[in-house]
Residue, then its C-alpha position, 0 to 999 in steps of 0.5 A: x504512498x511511500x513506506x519505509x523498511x519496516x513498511x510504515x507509511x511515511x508519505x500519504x498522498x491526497x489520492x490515497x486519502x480519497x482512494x482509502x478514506x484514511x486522512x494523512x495524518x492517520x496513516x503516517x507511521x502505521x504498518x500500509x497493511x493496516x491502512x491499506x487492507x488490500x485484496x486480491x480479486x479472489x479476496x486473498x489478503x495481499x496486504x500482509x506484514x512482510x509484504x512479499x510486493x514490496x520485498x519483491x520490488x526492493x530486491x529486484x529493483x524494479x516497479x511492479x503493478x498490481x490490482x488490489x480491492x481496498x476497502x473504503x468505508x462499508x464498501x469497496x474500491x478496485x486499484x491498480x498499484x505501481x510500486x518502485x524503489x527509492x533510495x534515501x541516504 
């Protein structure tokens, strides 16, 4: 998944499709934590407007990692998370 400053998605890969049974199509364009909808372990949303996770990585530079409980369908998916910056001129 890729996402732009305002953390729409602009990329969709077919893992995130199958990870969150959202199709590319239906995800590009839309806010990530809509699509995304991720948990904490403790069910805390961590997928939030204003993610502080990708503030967090866009202003230090560098990639973090993380484990997010996502939903898929009427149940449930645990990930592990790498985010990294790009920048795009």
């Amino acid at each position: 998944m890729a996402v732009d400053t305002e953390l729409r998605i602009v990329g969709w890969s077919t893992t995130m499709a199958d990870v969150t049974g959202v199709a590319g199509p239906d995800a590009l364009g839309r806010p990530c934590w809509e699509v995304v909808a991720g948990r904490d372990e403790r069910g805390e949303a961590v997928c939030v407007p204003g993610c502080q996770i990708a503030r967090a990585t866009w202003s230090a530079g560098g990639a973090r990692r993380l484990r997010l409980v996502v939903p898929r369908g009427g149940g449930r998916v645990e990930v592990e998370v790498s985010t990294s910056m790009a920048l795009v001129e």
